[in-house]
py3Dmol code that shows the C-alpha trace and the ligand (Angstrom):
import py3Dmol

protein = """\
ATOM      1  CA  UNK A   1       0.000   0.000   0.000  1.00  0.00           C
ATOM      2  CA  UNK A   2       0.935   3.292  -0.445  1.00  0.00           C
ATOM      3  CA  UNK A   3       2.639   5.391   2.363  1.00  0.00           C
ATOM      4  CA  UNK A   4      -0.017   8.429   3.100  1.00  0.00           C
ATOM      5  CA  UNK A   5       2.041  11.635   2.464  1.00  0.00           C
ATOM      6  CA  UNK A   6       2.307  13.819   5.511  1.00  0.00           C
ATOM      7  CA  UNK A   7       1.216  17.426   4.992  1.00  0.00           C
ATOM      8  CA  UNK A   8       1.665  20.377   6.502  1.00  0.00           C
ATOM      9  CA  UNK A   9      -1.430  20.484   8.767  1.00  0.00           C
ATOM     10  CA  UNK A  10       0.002  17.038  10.237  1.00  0.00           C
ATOM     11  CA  UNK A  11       3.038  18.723  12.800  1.00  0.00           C
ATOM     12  CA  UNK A  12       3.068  19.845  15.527  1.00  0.00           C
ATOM     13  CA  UNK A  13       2.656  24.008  15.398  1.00  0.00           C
ATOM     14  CA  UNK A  14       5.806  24.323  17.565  1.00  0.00           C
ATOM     15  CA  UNK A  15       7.663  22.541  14.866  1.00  0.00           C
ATOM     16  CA  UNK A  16       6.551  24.629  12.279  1.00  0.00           C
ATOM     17  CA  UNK A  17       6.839  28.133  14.301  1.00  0.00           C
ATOM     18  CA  UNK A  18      10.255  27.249  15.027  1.00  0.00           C
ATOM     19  CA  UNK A  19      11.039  25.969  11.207  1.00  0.00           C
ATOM     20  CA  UNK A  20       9.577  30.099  10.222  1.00  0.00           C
ATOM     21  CA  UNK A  21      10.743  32.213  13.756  1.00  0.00           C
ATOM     22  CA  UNK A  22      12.756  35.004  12.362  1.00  0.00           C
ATOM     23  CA  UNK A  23      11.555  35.293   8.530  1.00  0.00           C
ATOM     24  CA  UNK A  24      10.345  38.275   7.064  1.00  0.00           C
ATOM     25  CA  UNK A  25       7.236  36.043   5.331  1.00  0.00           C
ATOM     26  CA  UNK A  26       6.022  33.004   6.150  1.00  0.00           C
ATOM     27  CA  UNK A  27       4.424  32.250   2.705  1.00  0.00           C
ATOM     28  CA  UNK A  28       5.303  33.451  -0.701  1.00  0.00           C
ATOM     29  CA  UNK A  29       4.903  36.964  -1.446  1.00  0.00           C
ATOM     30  CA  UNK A  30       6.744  40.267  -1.676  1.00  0.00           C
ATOM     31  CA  UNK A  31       6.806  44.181  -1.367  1.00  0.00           C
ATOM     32  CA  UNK A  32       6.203  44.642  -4.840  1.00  0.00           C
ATOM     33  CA  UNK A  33       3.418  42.262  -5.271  1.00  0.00           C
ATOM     34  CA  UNK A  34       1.736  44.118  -2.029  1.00  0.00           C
ATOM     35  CA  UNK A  35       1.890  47.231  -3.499  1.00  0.00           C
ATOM     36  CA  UNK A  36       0.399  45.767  -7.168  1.00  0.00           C
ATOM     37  CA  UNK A  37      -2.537  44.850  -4.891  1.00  0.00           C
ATOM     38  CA  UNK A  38      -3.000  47.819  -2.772  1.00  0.00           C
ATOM     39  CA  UNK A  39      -2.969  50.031  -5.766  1.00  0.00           C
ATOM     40  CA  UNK A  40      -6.271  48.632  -6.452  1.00  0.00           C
ATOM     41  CA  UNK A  41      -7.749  50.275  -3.467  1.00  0.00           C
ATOM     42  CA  UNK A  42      -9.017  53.640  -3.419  1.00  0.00           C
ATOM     43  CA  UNK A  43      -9.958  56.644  -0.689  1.00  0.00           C
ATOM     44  CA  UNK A  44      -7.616  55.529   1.931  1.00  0.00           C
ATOM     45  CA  UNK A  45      -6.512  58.307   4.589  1.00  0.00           C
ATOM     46  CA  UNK A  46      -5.354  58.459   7.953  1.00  0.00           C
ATOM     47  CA  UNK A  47      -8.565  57.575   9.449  1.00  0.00           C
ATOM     48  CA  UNK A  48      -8.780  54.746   7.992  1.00  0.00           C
ATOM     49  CA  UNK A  49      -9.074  51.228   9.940  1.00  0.00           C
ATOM     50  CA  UNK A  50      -7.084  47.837   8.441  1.00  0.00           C
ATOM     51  CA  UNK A  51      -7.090  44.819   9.668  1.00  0.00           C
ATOM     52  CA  UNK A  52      -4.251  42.419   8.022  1.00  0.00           C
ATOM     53  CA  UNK A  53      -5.214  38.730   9.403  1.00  0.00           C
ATOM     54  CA  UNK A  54      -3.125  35.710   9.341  1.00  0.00           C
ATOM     55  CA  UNK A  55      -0.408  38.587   9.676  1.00  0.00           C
ATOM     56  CA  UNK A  56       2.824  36.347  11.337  1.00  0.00           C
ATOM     57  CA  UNK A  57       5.536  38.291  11.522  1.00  0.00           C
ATOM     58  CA  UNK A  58       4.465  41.466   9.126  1.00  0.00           C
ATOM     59  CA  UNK A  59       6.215  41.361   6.311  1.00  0.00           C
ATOM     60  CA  UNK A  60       3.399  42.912   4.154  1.00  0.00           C
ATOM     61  CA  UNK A  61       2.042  44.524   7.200  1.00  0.00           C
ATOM     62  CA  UNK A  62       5.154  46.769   7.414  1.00  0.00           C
ATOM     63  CA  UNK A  63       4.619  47.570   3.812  1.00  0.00           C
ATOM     64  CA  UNK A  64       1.205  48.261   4.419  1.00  0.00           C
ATOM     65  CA  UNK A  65       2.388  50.684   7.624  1.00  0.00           C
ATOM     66  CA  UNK A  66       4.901  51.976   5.318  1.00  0.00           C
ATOM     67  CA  UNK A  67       2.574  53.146   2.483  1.00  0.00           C
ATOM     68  CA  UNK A  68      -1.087  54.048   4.445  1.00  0.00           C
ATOM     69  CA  UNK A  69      -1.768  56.378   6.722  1.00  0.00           C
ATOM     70  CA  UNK A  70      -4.532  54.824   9.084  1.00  0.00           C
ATOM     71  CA  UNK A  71      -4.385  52.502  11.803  1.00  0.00           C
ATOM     72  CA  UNK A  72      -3.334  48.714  11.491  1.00  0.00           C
ATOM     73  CA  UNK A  73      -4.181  45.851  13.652  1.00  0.00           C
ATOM     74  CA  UNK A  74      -2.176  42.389  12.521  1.00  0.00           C
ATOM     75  CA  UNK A  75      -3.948  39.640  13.895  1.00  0.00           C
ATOM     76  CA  UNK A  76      -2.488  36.241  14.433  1.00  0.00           C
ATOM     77  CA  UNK A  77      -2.925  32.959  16.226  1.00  0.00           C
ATOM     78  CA  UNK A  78       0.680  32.141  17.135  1.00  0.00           C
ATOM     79  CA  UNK A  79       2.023  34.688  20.136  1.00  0.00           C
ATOM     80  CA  UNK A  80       5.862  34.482  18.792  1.00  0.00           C
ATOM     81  CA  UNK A  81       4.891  35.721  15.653  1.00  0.00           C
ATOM     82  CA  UNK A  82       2.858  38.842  16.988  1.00  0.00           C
ATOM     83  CA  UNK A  83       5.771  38.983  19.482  1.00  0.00           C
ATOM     84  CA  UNK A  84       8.204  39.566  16.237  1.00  0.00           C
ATOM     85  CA  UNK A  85       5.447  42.008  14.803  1.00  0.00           C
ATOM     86  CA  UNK A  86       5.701  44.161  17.091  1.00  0.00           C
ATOM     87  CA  UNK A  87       9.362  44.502  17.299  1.00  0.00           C
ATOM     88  CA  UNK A  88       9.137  45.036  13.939  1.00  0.00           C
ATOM     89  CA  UNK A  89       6.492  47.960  13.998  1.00  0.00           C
ATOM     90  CA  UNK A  90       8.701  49.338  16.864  1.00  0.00           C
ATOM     91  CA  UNK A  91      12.014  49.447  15.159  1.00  0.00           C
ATOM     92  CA  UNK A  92      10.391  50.973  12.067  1.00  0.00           C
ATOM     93  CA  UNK A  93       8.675  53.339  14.393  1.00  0.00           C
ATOM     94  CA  UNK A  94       5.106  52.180  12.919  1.00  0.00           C
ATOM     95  CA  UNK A  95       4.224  51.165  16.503  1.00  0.00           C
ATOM     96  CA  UNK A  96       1.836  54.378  17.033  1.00  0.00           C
ATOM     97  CA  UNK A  97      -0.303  53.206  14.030  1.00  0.00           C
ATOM     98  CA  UNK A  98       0.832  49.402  13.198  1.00  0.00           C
ATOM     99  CA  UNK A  99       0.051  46.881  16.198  1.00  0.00           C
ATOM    100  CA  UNK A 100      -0.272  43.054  16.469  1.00  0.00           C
ATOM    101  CA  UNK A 101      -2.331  41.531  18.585  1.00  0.00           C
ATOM    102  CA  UNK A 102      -2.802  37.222  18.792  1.00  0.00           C
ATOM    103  CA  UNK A 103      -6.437  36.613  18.284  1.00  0.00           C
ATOM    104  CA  UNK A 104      -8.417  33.399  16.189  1.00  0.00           C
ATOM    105  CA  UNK A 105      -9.270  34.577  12.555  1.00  0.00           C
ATOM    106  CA  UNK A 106     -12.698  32.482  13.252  1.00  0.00           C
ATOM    107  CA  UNK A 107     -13.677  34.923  15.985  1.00  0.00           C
ATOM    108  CA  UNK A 108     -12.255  38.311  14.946  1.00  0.00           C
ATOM    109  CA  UNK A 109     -12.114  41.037  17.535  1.00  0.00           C
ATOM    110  CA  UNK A 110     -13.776  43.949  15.361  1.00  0.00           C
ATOM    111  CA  UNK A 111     -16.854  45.458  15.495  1.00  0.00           C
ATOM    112  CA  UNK A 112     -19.263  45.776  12.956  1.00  0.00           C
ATOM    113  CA  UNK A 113     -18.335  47.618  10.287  1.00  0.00           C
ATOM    114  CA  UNK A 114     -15.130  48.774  11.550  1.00  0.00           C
ATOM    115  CA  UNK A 115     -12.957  48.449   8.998  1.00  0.00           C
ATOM    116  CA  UNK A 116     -11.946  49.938   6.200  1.00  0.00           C
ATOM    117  CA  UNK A 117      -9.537  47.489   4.420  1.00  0.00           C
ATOM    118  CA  UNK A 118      -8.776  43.861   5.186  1.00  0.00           C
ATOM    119  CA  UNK A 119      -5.940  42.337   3.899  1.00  0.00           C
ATOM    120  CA  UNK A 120      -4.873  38.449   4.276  1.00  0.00           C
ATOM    121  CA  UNK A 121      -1.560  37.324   2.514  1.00  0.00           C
ATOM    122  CA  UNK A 122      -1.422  33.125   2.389  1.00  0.00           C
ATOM    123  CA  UNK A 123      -3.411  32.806   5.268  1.00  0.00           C
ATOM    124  CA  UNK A 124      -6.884  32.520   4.453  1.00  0.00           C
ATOM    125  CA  UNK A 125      -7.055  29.088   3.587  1.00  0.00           C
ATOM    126  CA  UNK A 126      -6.870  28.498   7.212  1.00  0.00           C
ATOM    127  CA  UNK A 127     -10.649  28.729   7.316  1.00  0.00           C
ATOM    128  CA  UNK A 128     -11.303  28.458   3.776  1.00  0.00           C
ATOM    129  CA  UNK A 129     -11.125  31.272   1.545  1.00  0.00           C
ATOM    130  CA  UNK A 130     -14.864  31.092   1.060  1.00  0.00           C
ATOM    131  CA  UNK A 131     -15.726  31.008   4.531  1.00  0.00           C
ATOM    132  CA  UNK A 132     -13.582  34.104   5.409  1.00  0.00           C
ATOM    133  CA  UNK A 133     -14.670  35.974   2.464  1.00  0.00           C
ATOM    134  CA  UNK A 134     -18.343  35.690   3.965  1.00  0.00           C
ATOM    135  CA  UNK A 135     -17.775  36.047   7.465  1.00  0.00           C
ATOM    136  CA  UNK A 136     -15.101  38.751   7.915  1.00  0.00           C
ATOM    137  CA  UNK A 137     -17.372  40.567   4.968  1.00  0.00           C
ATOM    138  CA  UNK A 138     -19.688  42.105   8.214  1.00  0.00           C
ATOM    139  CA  UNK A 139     -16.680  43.873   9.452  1.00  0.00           C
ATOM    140  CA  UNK A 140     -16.176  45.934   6.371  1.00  0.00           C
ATOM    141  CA  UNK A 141     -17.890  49.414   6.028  1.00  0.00           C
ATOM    142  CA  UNK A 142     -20.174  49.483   3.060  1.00  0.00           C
ATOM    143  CA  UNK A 143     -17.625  50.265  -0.087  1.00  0.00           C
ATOM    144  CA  UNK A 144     -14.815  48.746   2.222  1.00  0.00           C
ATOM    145  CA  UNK A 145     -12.301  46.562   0.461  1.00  0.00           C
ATOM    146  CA  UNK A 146     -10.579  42.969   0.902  1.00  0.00           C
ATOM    147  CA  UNK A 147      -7.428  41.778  -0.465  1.00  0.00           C
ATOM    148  CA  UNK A 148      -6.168  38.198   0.025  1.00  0.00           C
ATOM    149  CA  UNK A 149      -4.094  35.741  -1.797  1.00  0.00           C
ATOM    150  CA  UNK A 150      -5.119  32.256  -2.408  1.00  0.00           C
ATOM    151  CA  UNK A 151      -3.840  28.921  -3.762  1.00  0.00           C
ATOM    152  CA  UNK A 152      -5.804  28.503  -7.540  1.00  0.00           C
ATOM    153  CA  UNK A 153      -5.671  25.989  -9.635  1.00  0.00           C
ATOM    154  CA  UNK A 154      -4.361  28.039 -13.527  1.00  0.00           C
ATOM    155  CA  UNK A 155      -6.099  25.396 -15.908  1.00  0.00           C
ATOM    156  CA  UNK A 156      -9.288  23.282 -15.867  1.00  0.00           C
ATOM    157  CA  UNK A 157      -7.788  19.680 -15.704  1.00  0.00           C
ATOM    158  CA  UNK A 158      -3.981  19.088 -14.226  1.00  0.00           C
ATOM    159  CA  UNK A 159      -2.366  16.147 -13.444  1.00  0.00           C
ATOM    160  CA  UNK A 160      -3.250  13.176 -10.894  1.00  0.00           C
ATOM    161  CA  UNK A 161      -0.246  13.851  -8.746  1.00  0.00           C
ATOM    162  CA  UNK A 162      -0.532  17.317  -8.437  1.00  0.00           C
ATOM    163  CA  UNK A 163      -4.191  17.063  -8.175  1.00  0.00           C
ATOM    164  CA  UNK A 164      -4.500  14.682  -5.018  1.00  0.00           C
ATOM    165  CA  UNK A 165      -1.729  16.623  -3.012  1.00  0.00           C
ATOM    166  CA  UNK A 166      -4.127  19.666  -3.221  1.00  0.00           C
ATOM    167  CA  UNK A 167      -7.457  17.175  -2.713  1.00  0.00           C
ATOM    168  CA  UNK A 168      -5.480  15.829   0.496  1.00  0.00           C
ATOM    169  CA  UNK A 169      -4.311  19.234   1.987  1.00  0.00           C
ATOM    170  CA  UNK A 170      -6.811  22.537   0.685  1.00  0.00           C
ATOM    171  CA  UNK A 171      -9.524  20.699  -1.211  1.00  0.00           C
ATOM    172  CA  UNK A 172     -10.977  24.381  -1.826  1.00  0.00           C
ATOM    173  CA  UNK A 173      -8.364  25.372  -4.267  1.00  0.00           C
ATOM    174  CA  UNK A 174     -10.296  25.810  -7.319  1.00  0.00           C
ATOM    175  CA  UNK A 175      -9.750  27.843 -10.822  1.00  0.00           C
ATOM    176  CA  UNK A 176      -9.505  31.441 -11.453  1.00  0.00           C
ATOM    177  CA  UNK A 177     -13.254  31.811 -12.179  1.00  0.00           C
ATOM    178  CA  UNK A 178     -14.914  29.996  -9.423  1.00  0.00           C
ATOM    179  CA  UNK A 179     -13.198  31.816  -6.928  1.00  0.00           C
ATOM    180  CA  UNK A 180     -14.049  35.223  -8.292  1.00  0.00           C
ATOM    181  CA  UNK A 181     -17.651  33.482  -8.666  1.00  0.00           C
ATOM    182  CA  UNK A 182     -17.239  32.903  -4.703  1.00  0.00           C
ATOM    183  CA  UNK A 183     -15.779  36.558  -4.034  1.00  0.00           C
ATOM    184  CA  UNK A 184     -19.212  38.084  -5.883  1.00  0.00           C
ATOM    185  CA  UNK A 185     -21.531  35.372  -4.306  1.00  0.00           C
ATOM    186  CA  UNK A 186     -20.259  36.286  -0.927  1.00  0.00           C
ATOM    187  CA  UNK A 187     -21.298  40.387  -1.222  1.00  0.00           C
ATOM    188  CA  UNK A 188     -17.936  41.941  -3.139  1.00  0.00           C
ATOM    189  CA  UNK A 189     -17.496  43.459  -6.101  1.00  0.00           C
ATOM    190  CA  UNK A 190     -14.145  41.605  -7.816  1.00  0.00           C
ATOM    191  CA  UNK A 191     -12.299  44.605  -8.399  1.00  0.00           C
ATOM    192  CA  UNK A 192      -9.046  42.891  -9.548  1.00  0.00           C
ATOM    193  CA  UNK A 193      -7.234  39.197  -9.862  1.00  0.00           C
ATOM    194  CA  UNK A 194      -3.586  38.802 -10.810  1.00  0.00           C
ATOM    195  CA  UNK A 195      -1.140  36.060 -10.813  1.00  0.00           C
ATOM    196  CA  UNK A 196       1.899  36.704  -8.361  1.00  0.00           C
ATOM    197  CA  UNK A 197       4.983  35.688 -10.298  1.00  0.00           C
ATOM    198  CA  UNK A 198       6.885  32.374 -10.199  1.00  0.00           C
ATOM    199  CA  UNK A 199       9.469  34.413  -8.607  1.00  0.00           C
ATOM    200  CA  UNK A 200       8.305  34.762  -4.967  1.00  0.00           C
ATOM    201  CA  UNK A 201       7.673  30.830  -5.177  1.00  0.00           C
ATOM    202  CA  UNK A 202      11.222  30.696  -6.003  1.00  0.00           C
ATOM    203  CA  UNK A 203      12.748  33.016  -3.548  1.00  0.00           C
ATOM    204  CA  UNK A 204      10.331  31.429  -0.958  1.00  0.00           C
ATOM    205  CA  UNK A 205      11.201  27.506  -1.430  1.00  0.00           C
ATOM    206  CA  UNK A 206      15.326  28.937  -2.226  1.00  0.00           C
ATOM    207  CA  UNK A 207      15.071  30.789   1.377  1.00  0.00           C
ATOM    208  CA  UNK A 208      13.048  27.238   2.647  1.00  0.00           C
ATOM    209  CA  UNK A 209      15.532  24.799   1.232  1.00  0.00           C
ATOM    210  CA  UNK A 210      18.684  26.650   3.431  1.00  0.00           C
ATOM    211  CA  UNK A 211      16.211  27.168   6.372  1.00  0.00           C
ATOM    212  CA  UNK A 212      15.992  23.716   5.890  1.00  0.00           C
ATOM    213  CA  UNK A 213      19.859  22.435   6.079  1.00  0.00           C
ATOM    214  CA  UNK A 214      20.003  24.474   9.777  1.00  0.00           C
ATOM    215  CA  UNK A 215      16.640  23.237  10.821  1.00  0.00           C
ATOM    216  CA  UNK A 216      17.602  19.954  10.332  1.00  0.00           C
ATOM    217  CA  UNK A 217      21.019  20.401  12.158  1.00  0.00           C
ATOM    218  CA  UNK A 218      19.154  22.072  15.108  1.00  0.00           C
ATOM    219  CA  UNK A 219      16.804  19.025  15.196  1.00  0.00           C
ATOM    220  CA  UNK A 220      19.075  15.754  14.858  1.00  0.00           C
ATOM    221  CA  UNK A 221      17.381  12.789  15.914  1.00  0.00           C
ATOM    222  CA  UNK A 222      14.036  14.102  16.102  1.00  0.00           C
ATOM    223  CA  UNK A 223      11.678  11.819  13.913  1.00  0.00           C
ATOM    224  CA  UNK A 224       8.471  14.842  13.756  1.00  0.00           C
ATOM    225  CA  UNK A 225      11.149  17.077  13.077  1.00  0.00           C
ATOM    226  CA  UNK A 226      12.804  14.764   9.807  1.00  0.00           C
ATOM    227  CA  UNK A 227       8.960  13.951   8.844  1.00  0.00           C
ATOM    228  CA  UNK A 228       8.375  18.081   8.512  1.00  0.00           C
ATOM    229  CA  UNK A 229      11.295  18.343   6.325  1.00  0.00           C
ATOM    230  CA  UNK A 230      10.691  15.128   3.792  1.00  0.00           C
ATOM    231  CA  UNK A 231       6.910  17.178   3.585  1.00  0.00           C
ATOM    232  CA  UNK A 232       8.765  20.425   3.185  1.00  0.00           C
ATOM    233  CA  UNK A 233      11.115  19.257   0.114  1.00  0.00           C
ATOM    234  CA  UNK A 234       7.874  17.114  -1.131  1.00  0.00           C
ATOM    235  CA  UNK A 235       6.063  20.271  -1.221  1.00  0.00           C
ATOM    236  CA  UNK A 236       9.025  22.079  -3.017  1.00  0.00           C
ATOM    237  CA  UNK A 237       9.759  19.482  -5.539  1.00  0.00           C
ATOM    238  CA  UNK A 238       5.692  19.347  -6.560  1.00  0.00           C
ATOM    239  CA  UNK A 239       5.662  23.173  -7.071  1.00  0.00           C
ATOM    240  CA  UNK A 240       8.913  23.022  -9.266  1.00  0.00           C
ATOM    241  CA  UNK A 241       7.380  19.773 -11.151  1.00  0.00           C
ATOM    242  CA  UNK A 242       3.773  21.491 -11.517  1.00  0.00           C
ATOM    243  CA  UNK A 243       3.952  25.334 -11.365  1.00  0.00           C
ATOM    244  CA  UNK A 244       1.994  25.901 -14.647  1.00  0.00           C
ATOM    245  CA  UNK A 245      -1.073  23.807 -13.102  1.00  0.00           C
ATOM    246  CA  UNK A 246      -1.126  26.207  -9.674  1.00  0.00           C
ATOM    247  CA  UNK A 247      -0.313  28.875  -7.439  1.00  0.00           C
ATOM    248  CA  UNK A 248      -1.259  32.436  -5.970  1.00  0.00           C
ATOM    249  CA  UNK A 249      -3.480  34.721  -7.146  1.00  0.00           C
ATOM    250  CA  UNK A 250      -4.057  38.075  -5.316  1.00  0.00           C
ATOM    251  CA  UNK A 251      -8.178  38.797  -5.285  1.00  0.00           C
ATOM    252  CA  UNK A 252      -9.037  42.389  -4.400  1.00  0.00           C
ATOM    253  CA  UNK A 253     -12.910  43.040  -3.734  1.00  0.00           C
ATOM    254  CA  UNK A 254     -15.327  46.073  -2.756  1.00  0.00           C
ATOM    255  CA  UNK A 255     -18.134  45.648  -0.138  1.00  0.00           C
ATOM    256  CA  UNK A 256     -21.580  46.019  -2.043  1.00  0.00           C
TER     257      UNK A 256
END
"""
ligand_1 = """\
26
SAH
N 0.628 36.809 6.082
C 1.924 36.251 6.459
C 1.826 34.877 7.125
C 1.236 33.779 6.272
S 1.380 32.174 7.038
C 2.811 36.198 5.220
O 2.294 36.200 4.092
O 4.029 36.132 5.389
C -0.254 31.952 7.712
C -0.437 32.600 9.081
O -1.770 32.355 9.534
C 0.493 32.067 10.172
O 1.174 33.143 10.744
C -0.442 31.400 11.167
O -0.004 31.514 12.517
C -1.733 32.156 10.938
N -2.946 31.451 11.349
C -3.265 30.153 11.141
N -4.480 29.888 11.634
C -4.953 31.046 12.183
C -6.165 31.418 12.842
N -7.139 30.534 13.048
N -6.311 32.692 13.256
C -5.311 33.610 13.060
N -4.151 33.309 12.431
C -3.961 32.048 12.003
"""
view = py3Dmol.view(width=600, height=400)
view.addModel(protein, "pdb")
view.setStyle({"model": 0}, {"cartoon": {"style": "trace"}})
view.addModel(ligand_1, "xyz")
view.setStyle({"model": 1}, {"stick": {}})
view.zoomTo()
view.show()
């Protein structure tokens, strides 16, 4: 019988949080690509109110802080990480206006209506892009914007391999036009999709695969440890194998 491939979702979180402590992302993305997006968005000023959840460290929270006026609250599950935020909004001197706070993106600590922007880089699969599309929706102001990125499948049929990874880990991802189907069934005007390049893939798994040599050094003789790494490479040597079949799209909507 076939070994069961061990995903992600499988190891313990302090395994993971100490595999990504100290990066400036902990999924693929970058500066410029957060920037692409946010130029999307209109009538932003310094009373505005963003939320950026699934934030970890702030990478594109910092760019956010960096390029807005208003107030930002980074929400995230894992205390290190908003720990690291922090820092980070302290030693750009963002800290007035940029804060991170740990808090469960299923139970969201914003009023109704709140907010002006949310934002989500590679982290709303953690409840299903559909599912925080509709339920975060009732924290927007009317004419409010979201902008998240999400795993999408670029072409109709791909193959078996590829295919049952995905099925086994985020059986959500779908195409290009079903997901901007879900982001106007759930209330939001698609405003603007784009691919983000192979290149952040690239620097992500080239930063991941030295991450990896030290990781593994740190963690000699620990089996969950050597069972996160096989995954990690798996994972790697897919998206190198497959990249034309998948991979992030950014998906910017308006409140209706
Ligand atoms: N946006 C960052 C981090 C992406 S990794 C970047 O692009 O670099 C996904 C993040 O979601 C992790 O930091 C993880 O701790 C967080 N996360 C996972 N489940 C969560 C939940 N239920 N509520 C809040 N954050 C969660």
């Amino acid at each position: 019988m076939k070994k069961e491939k061990q995903n992600i979702h499988d190891f313990d979180l302090s395994i993971i949080y100490s595999f990504f402590a100290h990066t400036e992302r902990q999924g693929p993305g970058s500066p410029e690509q957060t920037m692409k997006a946010l130029g999307f968005i209109q009538g932003l000023n310094e009373k505005s109110k963003i939320a950026d959840i699934g934030c970890g460290t702030g990478g594109q929270t910092m760019v956010l802080g960096e390029s807005l006026q208003g107030e930002i609250a980074g929400v995230d599950s894992w205390p290190d990480f908003i720990a690291q935020f922090n820092n980070n909004a302290r030693s750009r001197g963002l800290h007035t206006r940029v804060s991170g706070m740990v808090g469960d993106m299923a139970d969201l600590p914003f009023e109704k209506e709140e907010l002006d922007l949310i934002w989500s880089e590679g982290a709303i699969y953690n409840i299903g892009f559909e599912r925080g599309l509709r339920e975060w929706r009732k924290f927007l102001k009317p004419g409010g914007y979201i902008a998240v990125t999400e795993n999408t499948w670029f072409s109709g049929e791909r193959p078996a391999e590829i295919q049952d990874f995905w099925d086994s880990i985020y059986p959500e991802i779908a195409t290009i036009p079903n997901k901007v189907a879900q982001m106007q069934d759930a209330g939001y005007l698609p405003v603007a999709t784009f691919m983000l390049p192979e290149l952040v893939w690239t620097d992500y798994y080239t930063w991941q695969a030295l991450r990896l040599k030290s990781f593994q050094q740190e963690h000699e003789g620990n089996p969950a440890a050597a069972g996160f790494i096989e995954t990690m490479r798996y994972e790697a040597e897919l998206y190198s194998k497959y990249k034309q079949y998948y991979g992030y799209m950014f998906y910017v909507g308006k409140k209706l």
